[in-house]
N, C-alpha and C positions, 0 to 999 in steps of 0.2 A: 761535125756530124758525119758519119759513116755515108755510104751510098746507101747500103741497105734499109740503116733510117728514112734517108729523105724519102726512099721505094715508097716506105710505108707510110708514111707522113703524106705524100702527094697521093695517095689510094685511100687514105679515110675519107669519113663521113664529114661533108659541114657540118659548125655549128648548128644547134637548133635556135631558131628565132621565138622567143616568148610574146604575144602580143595577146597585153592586157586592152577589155574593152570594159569599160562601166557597165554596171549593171542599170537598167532603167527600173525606178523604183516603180511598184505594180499603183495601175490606177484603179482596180475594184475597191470599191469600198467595204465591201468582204474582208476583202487581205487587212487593208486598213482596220476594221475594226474588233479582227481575231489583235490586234496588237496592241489596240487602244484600249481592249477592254479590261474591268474594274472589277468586276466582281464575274464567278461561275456562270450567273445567268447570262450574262449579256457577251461571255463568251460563246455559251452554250448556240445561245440564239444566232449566233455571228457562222457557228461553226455547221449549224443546220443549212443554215440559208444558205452557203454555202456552196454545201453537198448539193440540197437541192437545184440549183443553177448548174451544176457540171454533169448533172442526169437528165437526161433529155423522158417527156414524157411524164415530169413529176405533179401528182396532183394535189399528196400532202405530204407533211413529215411528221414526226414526232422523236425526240433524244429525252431518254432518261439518263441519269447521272446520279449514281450511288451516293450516296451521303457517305460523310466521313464518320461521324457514329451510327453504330446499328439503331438505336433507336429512332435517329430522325427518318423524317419520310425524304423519299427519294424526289431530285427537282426535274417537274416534266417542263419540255418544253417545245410546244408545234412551230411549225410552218406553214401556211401562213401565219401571223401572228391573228387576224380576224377569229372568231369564234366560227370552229368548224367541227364536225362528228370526229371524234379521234378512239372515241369506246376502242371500235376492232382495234384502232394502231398501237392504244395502252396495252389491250389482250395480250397480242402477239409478243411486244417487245417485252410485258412482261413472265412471256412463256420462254421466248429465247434468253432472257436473262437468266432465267432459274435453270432450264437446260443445258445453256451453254454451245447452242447451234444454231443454225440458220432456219430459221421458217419461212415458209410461201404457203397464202393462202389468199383468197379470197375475201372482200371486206367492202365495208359501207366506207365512202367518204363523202364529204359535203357540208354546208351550211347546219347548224344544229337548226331542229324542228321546221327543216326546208325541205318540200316534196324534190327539189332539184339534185338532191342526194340519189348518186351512183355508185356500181358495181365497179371496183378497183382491185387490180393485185398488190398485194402486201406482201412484203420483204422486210422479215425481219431479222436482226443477227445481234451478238455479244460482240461489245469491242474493250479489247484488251487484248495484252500478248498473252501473259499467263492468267491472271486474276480479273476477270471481266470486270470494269468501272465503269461503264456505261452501256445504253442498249439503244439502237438506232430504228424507225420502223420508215418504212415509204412507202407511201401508196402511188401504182403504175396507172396509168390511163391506159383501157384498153378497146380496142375493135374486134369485134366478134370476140370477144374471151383472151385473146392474143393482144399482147403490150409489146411496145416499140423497142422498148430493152429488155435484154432477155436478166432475168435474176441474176445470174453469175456476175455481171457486169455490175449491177446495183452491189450486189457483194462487195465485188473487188474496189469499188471505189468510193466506196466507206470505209473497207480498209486501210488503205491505204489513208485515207484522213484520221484514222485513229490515233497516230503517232500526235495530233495535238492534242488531245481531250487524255492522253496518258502524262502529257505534263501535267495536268491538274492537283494530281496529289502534291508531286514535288513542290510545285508552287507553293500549297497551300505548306507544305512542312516551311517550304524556304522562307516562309512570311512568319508562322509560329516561332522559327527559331530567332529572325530577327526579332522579332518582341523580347523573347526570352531573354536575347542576349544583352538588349538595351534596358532590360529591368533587374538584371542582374546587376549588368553597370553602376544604373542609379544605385542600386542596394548598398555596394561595395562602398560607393563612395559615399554613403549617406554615414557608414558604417565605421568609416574613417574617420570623418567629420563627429561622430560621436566620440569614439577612441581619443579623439585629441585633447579633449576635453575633461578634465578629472573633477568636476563637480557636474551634479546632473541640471542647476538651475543655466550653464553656461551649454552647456551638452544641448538642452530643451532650446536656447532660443534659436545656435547653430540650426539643428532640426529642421524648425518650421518657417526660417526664412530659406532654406534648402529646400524642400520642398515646396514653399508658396511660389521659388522661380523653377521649377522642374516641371510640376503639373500646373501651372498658368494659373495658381492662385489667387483671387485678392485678398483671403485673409486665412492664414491656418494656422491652426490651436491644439497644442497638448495638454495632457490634464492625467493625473494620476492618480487613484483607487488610494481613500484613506483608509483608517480602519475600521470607520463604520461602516463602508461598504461604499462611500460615496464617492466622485470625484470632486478634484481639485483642481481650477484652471494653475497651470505651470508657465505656459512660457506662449507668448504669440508673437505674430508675424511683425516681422517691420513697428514692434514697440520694446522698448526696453523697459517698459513696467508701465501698469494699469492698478486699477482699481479692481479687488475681488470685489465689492458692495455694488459695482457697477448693474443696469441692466442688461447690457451685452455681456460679462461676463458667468452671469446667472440663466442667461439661454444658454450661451456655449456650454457649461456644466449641465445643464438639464440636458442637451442633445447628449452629451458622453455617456450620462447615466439613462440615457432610456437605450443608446448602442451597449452598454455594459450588462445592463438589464439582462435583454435580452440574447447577450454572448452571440454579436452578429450584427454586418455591415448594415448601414442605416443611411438612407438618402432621402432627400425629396427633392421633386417628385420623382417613387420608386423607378429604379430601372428593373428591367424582366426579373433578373436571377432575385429578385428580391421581393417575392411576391409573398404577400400575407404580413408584411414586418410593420410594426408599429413605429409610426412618424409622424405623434403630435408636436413632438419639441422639435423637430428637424423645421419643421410645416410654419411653428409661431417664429422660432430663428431667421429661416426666411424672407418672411413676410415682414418680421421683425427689421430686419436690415436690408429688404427689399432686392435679396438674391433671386438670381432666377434656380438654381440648385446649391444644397448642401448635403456633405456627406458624413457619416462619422463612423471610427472602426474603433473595434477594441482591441488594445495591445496585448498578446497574449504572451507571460511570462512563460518558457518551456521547462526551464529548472522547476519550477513550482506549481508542479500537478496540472498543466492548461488554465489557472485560475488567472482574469484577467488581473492586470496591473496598472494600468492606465487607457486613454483614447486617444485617438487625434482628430480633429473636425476641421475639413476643408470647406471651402465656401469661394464662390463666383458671381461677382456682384455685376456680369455682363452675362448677354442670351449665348451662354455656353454652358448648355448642361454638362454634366459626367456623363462616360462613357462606359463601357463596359470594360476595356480597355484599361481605362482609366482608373477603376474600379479595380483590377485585376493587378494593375502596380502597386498601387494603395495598398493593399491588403499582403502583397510580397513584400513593400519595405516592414509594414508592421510584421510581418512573423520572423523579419531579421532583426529588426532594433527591438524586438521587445525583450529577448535575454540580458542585450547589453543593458537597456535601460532598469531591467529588475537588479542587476549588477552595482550600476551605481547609488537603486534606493537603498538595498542594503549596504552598502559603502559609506552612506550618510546618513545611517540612523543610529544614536547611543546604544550603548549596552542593554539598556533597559528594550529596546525596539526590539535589538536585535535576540536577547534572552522571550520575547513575546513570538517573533518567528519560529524559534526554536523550538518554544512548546504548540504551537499552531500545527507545525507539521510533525512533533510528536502523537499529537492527538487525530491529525487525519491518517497515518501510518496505526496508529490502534484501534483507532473505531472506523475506518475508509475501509472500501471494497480490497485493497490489497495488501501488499507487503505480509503476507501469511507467516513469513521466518516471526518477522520484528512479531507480532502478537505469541505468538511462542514462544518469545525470550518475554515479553511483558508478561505472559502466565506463569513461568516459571519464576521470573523474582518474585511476584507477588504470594507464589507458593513462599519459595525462599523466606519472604519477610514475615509471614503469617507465622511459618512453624519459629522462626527466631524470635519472635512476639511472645512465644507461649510456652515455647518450648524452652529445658532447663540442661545443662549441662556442667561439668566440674572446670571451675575455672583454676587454671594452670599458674606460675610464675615460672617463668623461664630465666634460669640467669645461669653463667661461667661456674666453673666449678673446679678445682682440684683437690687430689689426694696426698696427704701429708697423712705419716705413722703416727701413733695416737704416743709412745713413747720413743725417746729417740734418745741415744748418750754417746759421748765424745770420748774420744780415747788422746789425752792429750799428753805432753812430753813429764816425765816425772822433774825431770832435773836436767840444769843446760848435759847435753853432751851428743855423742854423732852416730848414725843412723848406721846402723850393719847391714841390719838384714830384714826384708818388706816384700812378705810371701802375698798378699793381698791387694787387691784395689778395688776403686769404686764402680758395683756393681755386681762383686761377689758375693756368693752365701755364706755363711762361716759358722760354724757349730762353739757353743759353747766353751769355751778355756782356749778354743784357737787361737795359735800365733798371732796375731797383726803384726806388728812391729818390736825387732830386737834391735837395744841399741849395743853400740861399743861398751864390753864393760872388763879390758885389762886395767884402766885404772883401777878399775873398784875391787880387782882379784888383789892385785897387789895391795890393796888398802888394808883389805883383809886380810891377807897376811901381816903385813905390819902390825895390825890391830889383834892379832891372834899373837904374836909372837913378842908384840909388850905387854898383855895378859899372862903368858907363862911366865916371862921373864919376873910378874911385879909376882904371882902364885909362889915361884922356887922363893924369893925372897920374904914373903910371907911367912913360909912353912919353916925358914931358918930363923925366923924372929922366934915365930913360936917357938922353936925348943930351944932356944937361949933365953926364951921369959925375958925378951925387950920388948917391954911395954911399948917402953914410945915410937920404936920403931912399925910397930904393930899399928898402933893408934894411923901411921900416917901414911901407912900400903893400902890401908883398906880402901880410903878414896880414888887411891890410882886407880886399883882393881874393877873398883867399881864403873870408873871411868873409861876404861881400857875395855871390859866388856859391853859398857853404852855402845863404845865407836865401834865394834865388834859386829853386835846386833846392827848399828845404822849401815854396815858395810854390807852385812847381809840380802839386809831389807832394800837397797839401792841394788846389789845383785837380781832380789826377786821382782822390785820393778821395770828394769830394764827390759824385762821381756813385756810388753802391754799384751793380753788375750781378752780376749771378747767378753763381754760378762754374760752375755745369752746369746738364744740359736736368734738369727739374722738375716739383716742385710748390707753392706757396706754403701750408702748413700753418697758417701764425698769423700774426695782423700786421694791422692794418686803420690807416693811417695818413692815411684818403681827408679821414677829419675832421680833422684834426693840419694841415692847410696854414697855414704862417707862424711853428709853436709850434718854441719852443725846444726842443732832445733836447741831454742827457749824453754826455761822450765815455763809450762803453762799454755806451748802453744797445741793448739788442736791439733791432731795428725789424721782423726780418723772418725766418723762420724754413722751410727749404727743403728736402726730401726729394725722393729722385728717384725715378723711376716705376717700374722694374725692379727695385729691390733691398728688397726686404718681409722679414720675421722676423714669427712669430707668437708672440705671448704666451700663454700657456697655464695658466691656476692652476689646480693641481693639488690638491683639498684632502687634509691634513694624513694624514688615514685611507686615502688610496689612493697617496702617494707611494710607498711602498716598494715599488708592482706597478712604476714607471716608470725605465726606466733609457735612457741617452743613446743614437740608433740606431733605437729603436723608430718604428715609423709609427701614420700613422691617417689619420683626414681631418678636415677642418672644412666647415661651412656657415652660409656669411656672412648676418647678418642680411639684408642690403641683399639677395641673390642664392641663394637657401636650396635653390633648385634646382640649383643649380652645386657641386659636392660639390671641394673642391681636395685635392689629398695632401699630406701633411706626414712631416716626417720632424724627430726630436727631436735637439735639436745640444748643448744646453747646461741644466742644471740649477743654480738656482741655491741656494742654502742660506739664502735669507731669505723671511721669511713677511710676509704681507699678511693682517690682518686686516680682514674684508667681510661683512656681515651677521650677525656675531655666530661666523664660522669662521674659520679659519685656513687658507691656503691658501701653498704654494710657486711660486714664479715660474720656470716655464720656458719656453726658450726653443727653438723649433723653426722651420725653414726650410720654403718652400713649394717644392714640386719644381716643379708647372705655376703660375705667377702669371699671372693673369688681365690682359686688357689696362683692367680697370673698376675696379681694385683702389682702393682710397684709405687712406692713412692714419687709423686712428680707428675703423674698421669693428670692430664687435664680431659673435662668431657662438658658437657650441658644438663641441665638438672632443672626437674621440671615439679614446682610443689605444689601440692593439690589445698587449696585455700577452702576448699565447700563448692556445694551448687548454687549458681547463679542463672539468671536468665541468659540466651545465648546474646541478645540484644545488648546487653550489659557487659560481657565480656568481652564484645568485636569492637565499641563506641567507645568506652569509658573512658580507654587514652585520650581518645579527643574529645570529649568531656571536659577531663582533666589538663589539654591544653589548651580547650576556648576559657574557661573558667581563670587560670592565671595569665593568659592573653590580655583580658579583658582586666582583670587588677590589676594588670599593669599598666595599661595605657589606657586607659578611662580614666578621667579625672575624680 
């Protein structure tokens, strides 16, 4: 370490010495009993007497203390505790409360209806920092008109004690919220304990042996709303099964149903908040089983419109009534378990139960105060099915459809030989005498030449027979001749078919022979296939289940894939009696004629075609199909 250090290190301050002394705990019994007290008042009273002891000259007091709801009254309370005149000291304190300052005035204290009642100064003020919660009054002993403390002093030292009487609220929250939070607790795990559970009779006994150790039960019992409206004992405490026929189990039912009844907490003998409630059955139950209290709630289902769902009835067979308290748990676990519980009745009720719920709350939804949409859709079907009832419309047949040329001809090879020349293909127009297809035909020039040139040849020899008058030579040229010109003509006539031309105006449908130049073709095979542009038939497949609406005559329309905006008429010409099976149906092939044929029309087009059968009820045309599948449903598998 430096010198300059040590400098400074030798010229600080010592440490500072900390000496802790015990506090001596206070011997007023004042102090004591602001800490020991139990409830508002007997702090209140704790916290007067108090003041009064630390004010010299005090001859009375009085503390008002706000109530926590507006409606209740406010809790007074004097000093001394004897009965004394306190009129002035409520005046004041309750003039300083409403104003919110200090008053001094003049005032009666003393003994009520005692001539020994005197002339005191009164002091009175709001205590609170912001929000006044209570009002303080004290009356001063005085000499000649003049008191021993001056107001200001009375003032300041009830202020100054205000800081305890403003714990009050918090207390009182701090105490509401513990409650809250410990019946929460219960709830959650009550909650659980249901959850666990996937039948409601295992669910029910969990329950009420959970509860009969939570709220100090000797015996608690659930019970659920049948459909006559009644209960049912379910499930009770510390028994795994009882007798319904029993007479304890026919009290516990009668207490659930006179708590159902009347949709509301049911005890005896009543506690406060349950004033006016009817408790015969609570009262015979009792008495019955020689409880000194029983309670019963009704479980309110919240899914299903607040209607109840079942009860539960608690019972204490020792001098421990319920509480309000206790009352107040009670009725939070039931508005938590009663969803679950309405959960698992419908969980465990057949089809049949559960199709009676369904219309239960169909019908409180159309004739109940609410749900306004749903009766507006319920008036509108009911419109809906009225006008379908009565009202008539053209019932349709919808089925596939395409267009085929009404005549169609093939343009096929005259004779084997090879392809030249194939001005055309499929999908052109072609006019009457047009080329289609030329074939190779230097054999057949050459043929004909040969065949022309042994016809001269057998001619010159003819013409020399004749003027030499050789019969017999004559007799035997004639057949050559005649022969020589046959092959002549047949060479011809192979010349003129080799060119194939259209036999009318058209359209070429099938054929592509552009790649085929030079290939060999078969006498007889097709090469060209040709429908004309005016004369159209529609096909129509009718499936198998709607033929018997369709007979020959009938109209309707189609609309063609290619043109779906263009609606054409038809009219039905021909039915034919064989079926075409197509995607797993069966369908009949008819045939029907277009009245307007379009100038775009083509071959091959397929569209939807819609045949007007007559008017029908609308009811008749929307059902019939299913009609017509319950009807062979039932032939089929009905014995």
């Amino acid at each position: 370490m430096s010198e300059p250090d040590r400098g400074r290190a030798a010229n600080a301050d010592p440490p500072l010495q900390l000496h802790v002394v015990p506090a001596e705990p206070s011997t007023s019994p004042h102090w004591r009993g602001l800490l020991d007290a139990g409830n508002e008042a007997a702090f209140g009273s704790t916290w007067l007497a108090l003041q009064c002891s630390r004010i010299a000259g005090v001859a009375a007091g009085l503390l008002l203390i706000r109530p926590v709801h507006s409606d209740a009254q406010c809790l007074s309370l004097t000093w001394p505790a004897r009965d004394i005149q306190v009129s002035d000291l409520s005046r004041l304190a309750e003039q300083a409360f409403a104003e919110r300052r200090v008053v001094v005035a003049p005032g009666r204290v003393g003994p009520e209806a005692s001539p020994a009642q005197h002339v005191a100064l009164i002091v009175a003020l709001p205590l609170g920092a912001t929000t006044p919660i209570a009002a303080a009054a004290i009356a001063l002993t005085t000499t000649a008109g003049v008191s021993a403390v001056a107001p200001e002093t009375v003032a300041e030292q009830l202020r100054w004690g205000a800081g305890w009487l403003e714990t009050l609220p918090w207390a009182r929250r701090a105490k509401d919220l513990s409650l809250d939070v410990a019946r929460a607790a219960s709830c959650l795990d009550l909650l659980a304990t249901v959850g666990a559970q996937p039948r409601l009779p295992e669910a029910g006994i969990s329950i009420v042996n959970e509860l009969a150790t939570r709220l100090r039960c000797d015996r608690v019992s659930m019970g659920v709303v049948k459909r006559n409206g009644t209960v049912r004992l379910q499930a009770m405490s510390h028994s795994a099964s009882f007798k319904h026929e029993s007479h304890l189990a026919d009290s516990i039912e009668n207490a659930m149903d006179e708590a159902v009844e009347q949709s509301r907490c049911v005890a005896y003998p009543l506690l406060p908040v349950m004033e006016y409630a009817v408790h015969i059955a609570h009262q015979a139950l009792a008495e019955g089983s020689k409880t000194v209290g029983a309670t019963t709630m009704s479980v309110v289902l919240n899914g299903n419109h607040g209607e109840p769902i079942g009860a539960l009835t608690f019972e204490r067979h020792r001098a421990e009534p319920f509480t309000a308290d206790t009352l107040q748990l009670a009725e939070a676990i039931a508005a938590l378990l009663g969803p679950q519980i309405g959960l698992q009745l419908r969980a465990n009720r057949w089809v049949a139960g559960r199709l009676i719920d369904r219309l239960r709350d169909g019908a409180d939804a159309l004739f109940g105060p609410r749900r306004p949409g749903f009766k507006l859709a319920a008036i509108a079907v009911a419109a809906l099915a009225l006008t379908a009832a009565f009202a008539h419309g053209e019932h349709r047949i919808t089925a596939k459809s395409v267009l085929e040329a009404e005549l169609q001809r093939a343009a096929i090879a005259p004779f084997d030989g090879y392809i030249r020349t194939v001005p055309v293909r499929a999908g052109d127009t072609v006019q009457s005498g047009d080329l289609l297809v030329a074939l190779e035909d230097r054999d057949l020039v050459l043929d004909r030449l040969k065949w022309r040139a042994e016809r001269d040849k057998l001619l010159q020899r003819h013409r020399e027979a004749l003027a030499k008058h050789d019969r017999n030579n004559l007799v035997l040229l004639e057949p050559q001749i005649r022969q020589a010109e046959s092959q002549l003509e047949l060479a011809n006539e192979k010349l003129v078919r080799a060119r194939i031309l259209a036999p009318f105006d058209g359209i070429v449908v099938s054929g592509d022979l552009s790649q085929m130049l030079g290939s060999p073709v078969e006498k007889g095979k097709i090469l060209f296939e040709i429908a004309p542009l005016d004369a159209y038939r529609l096909i129509v497949q009718v499936d198998e289940r709607d033929v018997r609406y369709v007979a020959v005559g009938q109209s309707g329309t189609v609309a063609l894939a290619g043109q779906p905006g263009n609606l054409l008429p038809l009219t039905l010409s021909k039915i034919t009696p064989v079926t075409v099976a197509e995607e797993g149906r069966n369908s009949f092939r008819i045939e029907a004629r277009l009245s307007e044929p379009g100038l775009h029309l083509r071959p091959g087009m397929e569209g939807v075609a819609k045949i007007e059968t007559g008017r029908r009820s609308l009811v008749w045309i929307w059902m019939h199909p299913v009609f017509d599948w319950l009807h062979l449903a039932a032939w089929k598998y009905l014995p």
